[in-house]
C-alpha positions as CSV (number, residue, x, y, z in Angstrom):
1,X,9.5,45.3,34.7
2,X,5.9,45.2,34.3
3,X,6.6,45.4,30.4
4,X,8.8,42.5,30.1
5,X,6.3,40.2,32.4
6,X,3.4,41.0,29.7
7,X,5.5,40.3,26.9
8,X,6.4,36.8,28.6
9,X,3.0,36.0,29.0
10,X,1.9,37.1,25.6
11,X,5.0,35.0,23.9
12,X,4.0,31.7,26.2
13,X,0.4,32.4,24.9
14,X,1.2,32.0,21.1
15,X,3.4,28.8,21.4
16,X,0.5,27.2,23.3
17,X,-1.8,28.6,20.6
18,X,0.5,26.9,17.8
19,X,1.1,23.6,20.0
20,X,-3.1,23.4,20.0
21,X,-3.1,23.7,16.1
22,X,-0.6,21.2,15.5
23,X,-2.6,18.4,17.5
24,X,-5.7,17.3,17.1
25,X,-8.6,16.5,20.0
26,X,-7.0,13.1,20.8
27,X,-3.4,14.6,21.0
28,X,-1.6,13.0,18.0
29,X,0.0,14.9,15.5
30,X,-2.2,16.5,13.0
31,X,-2.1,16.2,9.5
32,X,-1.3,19.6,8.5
33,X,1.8,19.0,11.5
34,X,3.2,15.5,9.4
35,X,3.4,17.7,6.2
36,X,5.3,20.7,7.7
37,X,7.8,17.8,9.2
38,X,7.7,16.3,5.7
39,X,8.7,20.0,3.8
40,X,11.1,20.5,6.8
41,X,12.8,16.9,5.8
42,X,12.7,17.9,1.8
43,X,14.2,21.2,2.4
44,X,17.1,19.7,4.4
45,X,18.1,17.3,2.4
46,X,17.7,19.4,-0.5
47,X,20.0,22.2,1.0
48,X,22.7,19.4,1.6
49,X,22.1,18.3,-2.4
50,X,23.2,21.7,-3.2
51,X,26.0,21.8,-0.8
52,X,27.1,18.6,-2.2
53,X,26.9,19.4,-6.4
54,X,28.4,22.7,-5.3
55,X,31.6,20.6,-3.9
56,X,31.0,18.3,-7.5
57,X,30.1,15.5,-5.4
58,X,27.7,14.6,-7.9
59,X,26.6,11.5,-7.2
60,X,25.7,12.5,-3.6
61,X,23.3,15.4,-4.9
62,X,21.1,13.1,-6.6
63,X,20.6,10.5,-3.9
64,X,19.7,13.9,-1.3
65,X,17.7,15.5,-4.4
66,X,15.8,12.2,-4.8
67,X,15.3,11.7,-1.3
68,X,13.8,15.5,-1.0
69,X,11.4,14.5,-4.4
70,X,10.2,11.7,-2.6
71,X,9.2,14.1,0.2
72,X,7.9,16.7,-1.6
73,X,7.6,16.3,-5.3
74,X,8.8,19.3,-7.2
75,X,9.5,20.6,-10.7
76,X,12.9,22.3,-9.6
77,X,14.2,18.9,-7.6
78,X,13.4,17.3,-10.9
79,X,15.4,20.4,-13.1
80,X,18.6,19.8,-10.3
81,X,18.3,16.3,-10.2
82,X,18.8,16.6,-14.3
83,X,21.3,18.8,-13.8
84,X,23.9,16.3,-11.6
85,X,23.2,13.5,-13.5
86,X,24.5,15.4,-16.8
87,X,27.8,16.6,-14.7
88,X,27.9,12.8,-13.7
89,X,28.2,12.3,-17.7
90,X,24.2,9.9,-17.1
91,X,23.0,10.4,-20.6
92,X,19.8,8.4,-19.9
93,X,19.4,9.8,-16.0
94,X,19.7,13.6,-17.6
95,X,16.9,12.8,-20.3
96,X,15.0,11.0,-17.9
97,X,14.8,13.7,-15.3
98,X,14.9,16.8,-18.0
99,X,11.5,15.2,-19.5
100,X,10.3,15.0,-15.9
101,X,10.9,18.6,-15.6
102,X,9.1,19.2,-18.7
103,X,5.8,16.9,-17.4
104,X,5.4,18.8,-14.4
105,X,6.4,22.1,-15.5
106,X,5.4,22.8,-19.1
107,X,4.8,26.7,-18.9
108,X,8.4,27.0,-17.5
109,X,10.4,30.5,-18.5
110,X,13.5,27.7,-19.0
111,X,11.3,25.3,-21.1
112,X,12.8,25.9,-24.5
113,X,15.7,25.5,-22.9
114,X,15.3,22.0,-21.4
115,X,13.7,21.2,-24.5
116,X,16.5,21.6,-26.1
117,X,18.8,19.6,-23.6
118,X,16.0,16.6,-23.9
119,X,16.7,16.5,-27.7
120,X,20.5,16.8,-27.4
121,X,20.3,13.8,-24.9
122,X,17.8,11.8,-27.1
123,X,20.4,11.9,-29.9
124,X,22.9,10.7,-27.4
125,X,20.7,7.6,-26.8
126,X,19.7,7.0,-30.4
127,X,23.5,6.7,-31.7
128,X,23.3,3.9,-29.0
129,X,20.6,2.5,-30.4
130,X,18.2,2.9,-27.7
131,X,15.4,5.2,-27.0
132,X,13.3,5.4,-23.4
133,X,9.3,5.3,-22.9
134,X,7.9,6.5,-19.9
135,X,4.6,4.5,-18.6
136,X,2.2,6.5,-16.5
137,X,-0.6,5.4,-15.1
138,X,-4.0,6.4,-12.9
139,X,-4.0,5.0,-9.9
140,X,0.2,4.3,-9.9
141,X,2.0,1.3,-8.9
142,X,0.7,-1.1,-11.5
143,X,2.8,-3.7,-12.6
144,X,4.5,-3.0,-16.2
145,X,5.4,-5.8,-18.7
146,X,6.6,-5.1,-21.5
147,X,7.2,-7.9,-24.2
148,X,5.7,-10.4,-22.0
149,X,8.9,-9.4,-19.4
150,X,8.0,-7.5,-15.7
151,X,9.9,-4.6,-15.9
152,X,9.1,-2.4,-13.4
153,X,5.9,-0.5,-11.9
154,X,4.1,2.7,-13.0
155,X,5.3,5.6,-13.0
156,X,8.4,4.0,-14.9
157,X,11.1,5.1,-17.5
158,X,12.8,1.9,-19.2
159,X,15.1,1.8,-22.4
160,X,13.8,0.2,-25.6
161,X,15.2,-0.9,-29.1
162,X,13.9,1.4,-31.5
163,X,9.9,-0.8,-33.0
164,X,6.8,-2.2,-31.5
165,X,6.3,-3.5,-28.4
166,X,3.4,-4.7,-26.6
167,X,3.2,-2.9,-23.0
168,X,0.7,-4.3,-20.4
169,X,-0.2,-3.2,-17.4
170,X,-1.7,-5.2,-14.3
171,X,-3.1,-4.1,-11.2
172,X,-5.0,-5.7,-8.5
173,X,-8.5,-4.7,-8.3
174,X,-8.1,-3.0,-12.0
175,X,-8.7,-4.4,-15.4
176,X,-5.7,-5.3,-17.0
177,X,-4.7,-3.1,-19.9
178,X,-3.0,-3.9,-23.0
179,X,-1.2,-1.2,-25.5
180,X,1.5,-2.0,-28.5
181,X,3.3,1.0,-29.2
182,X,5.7,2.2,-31.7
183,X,9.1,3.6,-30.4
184,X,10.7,6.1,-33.0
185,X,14.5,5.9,-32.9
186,X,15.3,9.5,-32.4
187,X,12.2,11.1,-29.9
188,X,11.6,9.3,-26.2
189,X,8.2,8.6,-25.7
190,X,5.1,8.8,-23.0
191,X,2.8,6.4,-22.5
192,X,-0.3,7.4,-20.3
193,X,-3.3,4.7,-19.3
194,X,-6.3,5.3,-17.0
195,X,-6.6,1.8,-15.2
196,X,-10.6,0.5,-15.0
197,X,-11.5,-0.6,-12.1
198,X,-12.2,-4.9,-12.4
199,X,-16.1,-5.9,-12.4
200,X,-17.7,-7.3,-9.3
201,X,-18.3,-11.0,-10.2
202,X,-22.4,-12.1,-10.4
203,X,-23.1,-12.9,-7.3
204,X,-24.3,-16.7,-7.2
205,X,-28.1,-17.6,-5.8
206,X,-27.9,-19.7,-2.8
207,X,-29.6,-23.7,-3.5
208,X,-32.9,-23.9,-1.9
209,X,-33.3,-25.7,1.3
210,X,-34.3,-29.6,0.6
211,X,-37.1,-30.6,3.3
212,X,-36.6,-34.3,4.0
213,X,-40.0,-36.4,3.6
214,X,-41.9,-37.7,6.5
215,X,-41.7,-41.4,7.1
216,X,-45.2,-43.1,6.1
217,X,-47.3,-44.1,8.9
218,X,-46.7,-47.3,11.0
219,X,-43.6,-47.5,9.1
220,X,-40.2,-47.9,11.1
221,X,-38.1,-44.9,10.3
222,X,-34.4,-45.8,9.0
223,X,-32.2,-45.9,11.5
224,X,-29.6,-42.7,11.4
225,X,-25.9,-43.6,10.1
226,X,-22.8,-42.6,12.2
227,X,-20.9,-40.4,11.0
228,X,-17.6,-41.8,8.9
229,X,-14.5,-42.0,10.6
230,X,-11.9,-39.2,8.1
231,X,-8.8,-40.8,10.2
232,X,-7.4,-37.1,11.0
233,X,-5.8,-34.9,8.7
234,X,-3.5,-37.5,7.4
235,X,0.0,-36.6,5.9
236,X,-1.5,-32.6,5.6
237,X,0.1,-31.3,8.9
238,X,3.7,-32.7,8.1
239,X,3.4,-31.1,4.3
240,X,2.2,-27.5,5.6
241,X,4.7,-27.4,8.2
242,X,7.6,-28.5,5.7
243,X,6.3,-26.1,3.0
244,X,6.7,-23.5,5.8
245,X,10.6,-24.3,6.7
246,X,11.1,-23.9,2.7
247,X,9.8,-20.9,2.6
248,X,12.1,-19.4,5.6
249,X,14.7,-21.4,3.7
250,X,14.2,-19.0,0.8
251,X,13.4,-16.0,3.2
252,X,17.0,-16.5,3.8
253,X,18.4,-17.1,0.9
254,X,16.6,-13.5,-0.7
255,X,18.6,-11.9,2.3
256,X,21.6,-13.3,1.3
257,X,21.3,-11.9,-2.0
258,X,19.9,-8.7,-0.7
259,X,23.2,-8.2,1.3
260,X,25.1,-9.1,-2.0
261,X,23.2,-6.5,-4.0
262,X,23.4,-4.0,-1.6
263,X,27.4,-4.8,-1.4
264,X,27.6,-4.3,-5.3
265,X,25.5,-1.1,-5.1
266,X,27.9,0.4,-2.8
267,X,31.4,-0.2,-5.0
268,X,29.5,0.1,-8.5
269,X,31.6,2.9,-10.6
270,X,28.4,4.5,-12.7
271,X,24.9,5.7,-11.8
272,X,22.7,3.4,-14.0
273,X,24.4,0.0,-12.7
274,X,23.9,1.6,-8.9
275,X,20.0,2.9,-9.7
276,X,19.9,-1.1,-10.9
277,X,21.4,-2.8,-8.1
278,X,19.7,-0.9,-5.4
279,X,16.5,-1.7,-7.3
280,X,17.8,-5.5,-6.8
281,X,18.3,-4.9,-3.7
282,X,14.8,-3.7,-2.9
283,X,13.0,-6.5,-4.9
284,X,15.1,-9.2,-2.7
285,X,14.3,-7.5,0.4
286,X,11.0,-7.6,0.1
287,X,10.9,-11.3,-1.2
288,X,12.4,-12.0,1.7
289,X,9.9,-10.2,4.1
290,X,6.8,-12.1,2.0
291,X,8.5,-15.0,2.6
292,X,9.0,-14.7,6.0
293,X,5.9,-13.9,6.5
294,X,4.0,-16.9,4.7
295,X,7.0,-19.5,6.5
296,X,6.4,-18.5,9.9
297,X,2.0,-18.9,8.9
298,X,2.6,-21.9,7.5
299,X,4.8,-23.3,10.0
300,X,2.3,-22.1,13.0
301,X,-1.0,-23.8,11.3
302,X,1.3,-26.9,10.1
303,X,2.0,-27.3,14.2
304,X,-1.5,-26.6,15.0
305,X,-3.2,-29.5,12.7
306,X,-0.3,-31.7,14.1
307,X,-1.4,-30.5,17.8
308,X,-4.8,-31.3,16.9
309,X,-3.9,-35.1,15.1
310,X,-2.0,-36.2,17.9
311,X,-4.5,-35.2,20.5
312,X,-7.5,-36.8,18.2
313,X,-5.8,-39.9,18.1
314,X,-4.8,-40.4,22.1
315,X,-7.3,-43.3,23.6
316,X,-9.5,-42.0,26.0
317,X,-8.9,-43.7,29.4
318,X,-10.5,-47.2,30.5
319,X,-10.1,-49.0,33.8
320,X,-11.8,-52.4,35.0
321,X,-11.7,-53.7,38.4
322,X,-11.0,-57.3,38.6
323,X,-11.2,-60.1,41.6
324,X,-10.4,-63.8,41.7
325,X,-9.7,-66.4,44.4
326,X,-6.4,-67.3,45.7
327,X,-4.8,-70.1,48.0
328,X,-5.0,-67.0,50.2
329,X,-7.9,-65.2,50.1
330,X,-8.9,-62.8,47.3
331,X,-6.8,-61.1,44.6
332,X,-7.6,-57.7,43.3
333,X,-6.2,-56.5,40.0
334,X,-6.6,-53.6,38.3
335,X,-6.6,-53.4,33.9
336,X,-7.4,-51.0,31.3
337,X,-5.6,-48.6,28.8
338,X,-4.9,-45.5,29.0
């Protein structure tokens, strides 16, 4: 009995030991905690992507490999996520992912393998008359035009007509960067840029103080101007506040298409034209947040400067006191506005 008490005390011991670790002084998670939940969420789902290609529900194995990748970036999630897009008969998603595989895992004992698979699906896309270029870039999420068209953001793979093209990159606080490339018809290609960071602008010297001139002696000094009368803020308060209701006009009207692209995603028959309408869907969904966002501003500060017009421009208060004789003694009236 006096066993099974110690061993009680020692197991309640080591779970507050591991509870201490995973928080830090204040009590909120700690960091190393978030990215044992995040591996715990990556292995899940990436269990139920095997489940699922193992049943040949294809299609359902790469949205739970992606969604592990996206968790926890791997080189094998990339290798399975190759592999179900190939049983799915995704020419251009196998390549894609198979040269992903490649990039992360070069030294691989399968790499002569997958290199192999890369150039049978490159062939594929050549008799098509395509051919895909993957832009990289350091830091990521910079803007990618290619042929003066937005395509996408960084990292990005995107299908090309065999030639030059002209692909630039833009990215707040970064110099924009310009490449033209040359796409061969029968080999996918990689396009890596290191972004600059964008020059500080000169900063500007402040104009020196002017020091007004003393009036001459025995001389009357000018006599000081009022200040001008602006009249308020004119038509400006009913133009912000109408810019504003256009905005949520179009907030709503991204939703609307959101909810159509996300209808099309669901009943699309291949794997491309779903990637491309859930992309849509994205784009739309946050166009509509941004524009939420700037409506509801502009709305607030049109009310505001109308607030403050209509209060500017209300008379202050005057009264007068009045008296005059009558037949019958004295009348008192009282004027003024108000």
């Amino acid at each position: 009995m006096v066993n099974f008490f110690r061993v009680r005390l020692l197991l309640s011991v080591l779970c507050l030991a591991t509870v201490a670790r995973a928080e830090d002084p204040s009590g909120a998670p700690s960091e190393q905690a978030a990215d044992d939940a995040r591996r715990a969420d990556a292995k899940a789902r990436y269990e139920q992507g095997v489940d699922a290609y193992k049943n040949g529900h294809f299609k359902d194995a790469v949205d739970l490999f992606l969604a592990a990748d996206r968790l926890s970036p791997s080189a094998p999630l990339s290798f399975n996520i190759a592999r179900a897009y190939e049983k799915l008969g995704d020419d251009s998603g196998a390549l894609r992912w198979y040269r992903d595989y490649l990039r992360r895992a070069p030294n691989a004992a399968n790499a002569n393998e997958v290199a192999a698979n890369v150039t049978r699906f490159e062939a594929r896309l050549a008799k098509k008359g395509v051919q895909q270029l993957t832009v990289l870039s350091t830091p990521s999420g910079a803007t990618v035009s290619i042929d003066d068209a937005n395509v996408g953001v960084t990292p990005g793979t995107f299908e090309l007509a065999p030639g030059q093209h002209h692909v630039a990159l833009l990215l707040r606080g970064y110099s924009d960067s310009g490449s033209d490339i040359e796409l061969a018809p029968d080999h996918a290609q990689d396009l890596t840029v290191s972004l600059a960071p964008a020059p500080n602008p000169a900063p500007t010297a402040a104009p020196e103080p002017r020091v007004p001139l003393a009036p001459a002696a025995n001389q009357p000094s000018a006599p000081a101007k009022a200040a001008p009368d602006h009249g308020g803020f004119g038509p400006w308060p009913w133009v912000v506040a109408g810019a504003g209701v256009a905005a949520l006009g179009g907030a709503l009207t991204f939703e609307l298409l959101r909810a159509s692209a996300e209808s099309d995603a669901k009943h699309t028959a291949t794997q491309i034209q779903y990637s491309r309408d859930l992309d849509t869907m994205q784009s739309r969904r946050t166009a509509a947040r941004v524009l939420t966002g700037v409506g509801g501003a502009l709305v607030v500060t049109g009310g505001v400067l109308l607030t403050l017009e209509l209060t500017r421009g209300r008379p202050s208060s005057a009264a007068s006191l009045r008296f005059a004789p009558t037949a019958g003694g004295m009348l008192t009236t009282v004027g003024g506005a108000f």
